[in-house]
N, CA, C and O of each residue as an XYZ file, in Angstrom:
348
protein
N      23.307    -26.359     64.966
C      24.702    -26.646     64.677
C      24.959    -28.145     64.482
O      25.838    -28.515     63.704
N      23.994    -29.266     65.371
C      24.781    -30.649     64.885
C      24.473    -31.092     63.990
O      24.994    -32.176     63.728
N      23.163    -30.355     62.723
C      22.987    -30.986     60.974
C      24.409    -30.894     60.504
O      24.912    -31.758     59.786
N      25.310    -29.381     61.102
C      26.335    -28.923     60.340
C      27.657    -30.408     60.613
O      28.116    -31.295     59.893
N      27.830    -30.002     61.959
C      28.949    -31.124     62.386
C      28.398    -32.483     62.202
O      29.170    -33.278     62.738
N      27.454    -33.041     61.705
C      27.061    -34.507     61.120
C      27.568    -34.173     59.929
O      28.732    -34.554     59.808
N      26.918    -33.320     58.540
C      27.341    -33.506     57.347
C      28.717    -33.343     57.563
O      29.296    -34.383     57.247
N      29.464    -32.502     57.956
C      31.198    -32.517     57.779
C      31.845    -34.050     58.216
O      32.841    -34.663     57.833
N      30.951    -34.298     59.042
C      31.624    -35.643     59.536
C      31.565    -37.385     58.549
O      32.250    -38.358     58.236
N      29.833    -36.615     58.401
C      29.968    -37.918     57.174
C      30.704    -37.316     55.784
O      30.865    -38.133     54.877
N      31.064    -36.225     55.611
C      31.757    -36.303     54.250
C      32.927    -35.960     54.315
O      33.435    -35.296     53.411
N      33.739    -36.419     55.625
C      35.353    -35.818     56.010
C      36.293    -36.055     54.865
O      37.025    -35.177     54.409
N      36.227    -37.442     54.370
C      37.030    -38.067     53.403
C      36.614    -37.293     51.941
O      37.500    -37.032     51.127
N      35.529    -37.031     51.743
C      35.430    -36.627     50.471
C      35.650    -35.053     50.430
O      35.733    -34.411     49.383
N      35.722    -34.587     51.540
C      36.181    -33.072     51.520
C      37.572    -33.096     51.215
O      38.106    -32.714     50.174
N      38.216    -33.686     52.441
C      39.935    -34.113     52.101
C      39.918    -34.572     51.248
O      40.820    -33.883     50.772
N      39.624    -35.366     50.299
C      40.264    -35.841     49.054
C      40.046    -34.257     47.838
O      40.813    -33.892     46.947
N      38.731    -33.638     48.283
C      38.586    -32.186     47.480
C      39.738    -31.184     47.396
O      39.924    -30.371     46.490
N      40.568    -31.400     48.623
C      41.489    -29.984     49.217
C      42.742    -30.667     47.970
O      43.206    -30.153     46.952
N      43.013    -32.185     48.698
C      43.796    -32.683     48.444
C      43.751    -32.541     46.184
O      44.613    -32.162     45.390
N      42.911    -32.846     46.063
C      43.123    -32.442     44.469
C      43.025    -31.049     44.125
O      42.937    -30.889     42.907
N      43.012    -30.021     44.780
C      42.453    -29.235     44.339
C      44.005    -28.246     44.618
O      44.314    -27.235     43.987
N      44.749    -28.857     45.668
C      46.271    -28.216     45.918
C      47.107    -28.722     45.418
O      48.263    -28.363     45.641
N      46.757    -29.931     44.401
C      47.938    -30.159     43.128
C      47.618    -30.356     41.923
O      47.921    -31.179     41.060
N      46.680    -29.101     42.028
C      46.676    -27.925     40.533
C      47.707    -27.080     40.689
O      47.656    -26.368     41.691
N      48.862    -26.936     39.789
C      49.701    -25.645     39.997
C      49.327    -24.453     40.021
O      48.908    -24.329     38.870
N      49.190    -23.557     40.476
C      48.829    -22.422     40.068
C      49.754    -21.197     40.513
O      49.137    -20.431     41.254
N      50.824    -20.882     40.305
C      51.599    -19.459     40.437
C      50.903    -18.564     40.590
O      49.708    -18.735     40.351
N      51.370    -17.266     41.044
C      51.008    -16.073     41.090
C      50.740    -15.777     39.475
O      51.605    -15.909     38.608
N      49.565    -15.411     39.278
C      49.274    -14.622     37.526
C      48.827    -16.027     37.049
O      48.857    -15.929     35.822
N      48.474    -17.137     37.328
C      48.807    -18.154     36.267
C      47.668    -19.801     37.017
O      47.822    -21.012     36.860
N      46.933    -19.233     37.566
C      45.713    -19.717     38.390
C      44.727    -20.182     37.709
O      43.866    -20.856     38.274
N      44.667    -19.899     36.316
C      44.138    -20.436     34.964
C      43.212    -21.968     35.463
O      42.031    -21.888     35.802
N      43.864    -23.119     35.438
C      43.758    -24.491     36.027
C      42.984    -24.323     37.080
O      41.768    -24.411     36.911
N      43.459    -24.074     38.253
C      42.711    -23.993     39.761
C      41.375    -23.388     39.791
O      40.493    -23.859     40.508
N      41.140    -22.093     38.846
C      39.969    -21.719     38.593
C      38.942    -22.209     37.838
O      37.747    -22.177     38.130
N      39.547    -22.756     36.663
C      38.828    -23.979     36.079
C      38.239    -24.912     36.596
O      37.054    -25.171     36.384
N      39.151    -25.675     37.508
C      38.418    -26.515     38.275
C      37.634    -26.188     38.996
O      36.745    -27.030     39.118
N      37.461    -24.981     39.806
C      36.426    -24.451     40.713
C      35.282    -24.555     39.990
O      34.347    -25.344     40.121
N      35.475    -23.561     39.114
C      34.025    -23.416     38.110
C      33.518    -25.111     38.071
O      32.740    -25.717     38.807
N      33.974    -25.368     37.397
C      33.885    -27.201     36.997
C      33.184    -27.564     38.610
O      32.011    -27.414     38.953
N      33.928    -27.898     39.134
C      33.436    -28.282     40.326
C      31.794    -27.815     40.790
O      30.751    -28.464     40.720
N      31.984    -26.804     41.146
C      30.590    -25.813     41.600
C      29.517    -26.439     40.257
O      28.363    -26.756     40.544
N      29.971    -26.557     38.971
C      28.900    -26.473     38.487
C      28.038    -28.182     38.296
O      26.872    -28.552     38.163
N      29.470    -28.893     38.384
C      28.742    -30.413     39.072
C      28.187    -30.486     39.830
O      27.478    -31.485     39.707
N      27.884    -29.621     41.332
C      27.146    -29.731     42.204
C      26.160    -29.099     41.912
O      25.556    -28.748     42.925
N      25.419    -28.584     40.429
C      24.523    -28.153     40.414
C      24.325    -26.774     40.446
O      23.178    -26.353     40.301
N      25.538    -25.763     40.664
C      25.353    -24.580     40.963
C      25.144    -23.944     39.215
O      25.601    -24.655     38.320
N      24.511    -22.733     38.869
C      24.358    -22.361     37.808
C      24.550    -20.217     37.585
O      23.980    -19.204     37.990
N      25.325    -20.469     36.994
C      26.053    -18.268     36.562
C      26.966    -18.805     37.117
O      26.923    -18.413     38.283
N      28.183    -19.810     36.922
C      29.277    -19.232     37.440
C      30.013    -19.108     36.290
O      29.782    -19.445     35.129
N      31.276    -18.367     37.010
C      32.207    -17.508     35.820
C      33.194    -17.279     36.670
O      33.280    -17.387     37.894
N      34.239    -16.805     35.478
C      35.340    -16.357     35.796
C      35.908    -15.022     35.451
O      36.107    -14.869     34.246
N      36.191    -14.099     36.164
C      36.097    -12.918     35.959
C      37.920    -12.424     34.969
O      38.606    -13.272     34.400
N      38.194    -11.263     35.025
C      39.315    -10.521     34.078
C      40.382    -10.939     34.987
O      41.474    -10.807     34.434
N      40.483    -11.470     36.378
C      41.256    -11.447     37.146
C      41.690    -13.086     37.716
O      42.792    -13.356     38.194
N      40.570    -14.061     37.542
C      40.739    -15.310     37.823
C      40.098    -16.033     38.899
O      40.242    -17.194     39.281
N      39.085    -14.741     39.453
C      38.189    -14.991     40.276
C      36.823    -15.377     40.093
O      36.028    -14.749     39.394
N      36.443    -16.912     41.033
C      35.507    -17.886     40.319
C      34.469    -17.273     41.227
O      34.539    -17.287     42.455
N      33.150    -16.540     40.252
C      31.906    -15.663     41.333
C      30.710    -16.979     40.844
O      30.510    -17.612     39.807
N      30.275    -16.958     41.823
C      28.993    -17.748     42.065
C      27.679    -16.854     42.373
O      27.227    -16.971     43.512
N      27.248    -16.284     41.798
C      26.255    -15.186     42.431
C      25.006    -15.759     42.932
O      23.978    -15.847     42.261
N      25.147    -16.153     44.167
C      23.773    -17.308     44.763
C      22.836    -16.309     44.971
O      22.921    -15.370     45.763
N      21.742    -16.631     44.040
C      20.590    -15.590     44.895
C      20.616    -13.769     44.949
O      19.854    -13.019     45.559
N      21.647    -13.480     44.178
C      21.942    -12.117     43.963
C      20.638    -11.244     43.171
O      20.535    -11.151     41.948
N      19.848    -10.743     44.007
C      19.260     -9.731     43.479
C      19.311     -7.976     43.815
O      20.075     -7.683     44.735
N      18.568     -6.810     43.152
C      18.753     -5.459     43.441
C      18.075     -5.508     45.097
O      18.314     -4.526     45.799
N      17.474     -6.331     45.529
C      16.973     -6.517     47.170
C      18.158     -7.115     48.058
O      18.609     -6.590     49.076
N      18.516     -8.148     47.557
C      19.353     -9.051     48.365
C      20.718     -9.026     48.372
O      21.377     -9.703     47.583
N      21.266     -8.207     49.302
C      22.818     -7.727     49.800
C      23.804     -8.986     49.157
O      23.364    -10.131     49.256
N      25.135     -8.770     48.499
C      25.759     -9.600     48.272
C      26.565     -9.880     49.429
O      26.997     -8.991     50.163
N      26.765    -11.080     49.596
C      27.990    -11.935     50.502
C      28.712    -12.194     49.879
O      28.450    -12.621     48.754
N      30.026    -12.044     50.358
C      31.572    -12.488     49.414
C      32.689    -13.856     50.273
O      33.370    -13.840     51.299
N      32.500    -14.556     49.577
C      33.526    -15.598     49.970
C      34.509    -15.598     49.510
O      34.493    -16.259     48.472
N      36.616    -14.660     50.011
C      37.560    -14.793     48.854
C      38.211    -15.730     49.941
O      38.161    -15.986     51.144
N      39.087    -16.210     48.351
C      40.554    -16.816     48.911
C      41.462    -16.906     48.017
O      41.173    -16.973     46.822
N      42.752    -16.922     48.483
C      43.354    -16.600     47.635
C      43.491    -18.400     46.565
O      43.478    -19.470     47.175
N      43.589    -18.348     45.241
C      44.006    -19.699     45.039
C      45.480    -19.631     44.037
O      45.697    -20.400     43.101
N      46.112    -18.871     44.349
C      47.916    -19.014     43.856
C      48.728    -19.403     45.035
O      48.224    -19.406     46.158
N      49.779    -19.683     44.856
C      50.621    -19.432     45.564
C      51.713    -19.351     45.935
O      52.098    -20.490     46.199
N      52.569    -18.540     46.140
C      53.775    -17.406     46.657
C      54.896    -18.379     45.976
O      55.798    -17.584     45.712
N      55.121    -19.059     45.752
C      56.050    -19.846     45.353
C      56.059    -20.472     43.929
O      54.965    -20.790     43.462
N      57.011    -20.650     43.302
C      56.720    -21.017     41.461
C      56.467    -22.696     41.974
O      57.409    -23.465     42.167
N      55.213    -23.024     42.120
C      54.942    -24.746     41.828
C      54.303    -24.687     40.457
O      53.357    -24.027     40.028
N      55.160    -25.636     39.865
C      54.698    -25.769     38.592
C      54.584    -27.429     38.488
O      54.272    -27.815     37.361
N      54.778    -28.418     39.436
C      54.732    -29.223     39.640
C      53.479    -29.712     40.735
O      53.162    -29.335     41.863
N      53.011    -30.625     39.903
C      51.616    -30.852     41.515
C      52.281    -31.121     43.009
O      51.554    -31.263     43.992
C-alpha cells in the first residue's frame, strides 16, 4: 500500500488540476459529447491504446480483455443533473 499513497502524494497537484479541468467541461444530461472526448484524449496520452466511445457516451478502455480474462468495469457517471452549459 505505501508505492500507492507515495504516487498519489507526489502527484496530488496534478490529479487536482485533472478533476479540476475535467469538471469544466459542460456536459448535461444526453450531451457529454466534450467530457468523453476528453477522456478518450486523455487515456490515450497516457499511452493507453482501443479506446472508444460507445452509442451511449461511454469511454471503454478494454485493458487486457481476453476470452480467459474476466472483465472489470470502472463506471461513473460524467453528466450532470443540472443544465451547465457554462464551465
Amino acid at each position: 500500500m505505501q508505492p500507492i499513497h507515495d504516487f498519489l502524494n507526489e502527484h496530488a497537484q496534478e490529479h487536482l488540476q485533472l478533476l479540476l479541468t475535467l469538471a469544466q467541461i459542460p456536459a448535461p444530461s444526453g450531451q457529454e459529447e466534450k467530457r468523453a472526448e476528453f477522456c478518450k484524449n486523455w487515456l490515450e496520452q497516457q499511452g493507453a491504446e482501443g479506446v472508444y466511445i460507445d452509442e451511449v457516451l461511454n469511454v471503454i478502455y478494454p485493458v487486457g480483455v481476453t476470452a480467459d480474462n474476466p472483465l472489470v468495469v470502472f463506471a461513473a457517471h460524467s453528466d450532470v443533473v443540472f443544465p451547465d452549459t457554462d464551465p
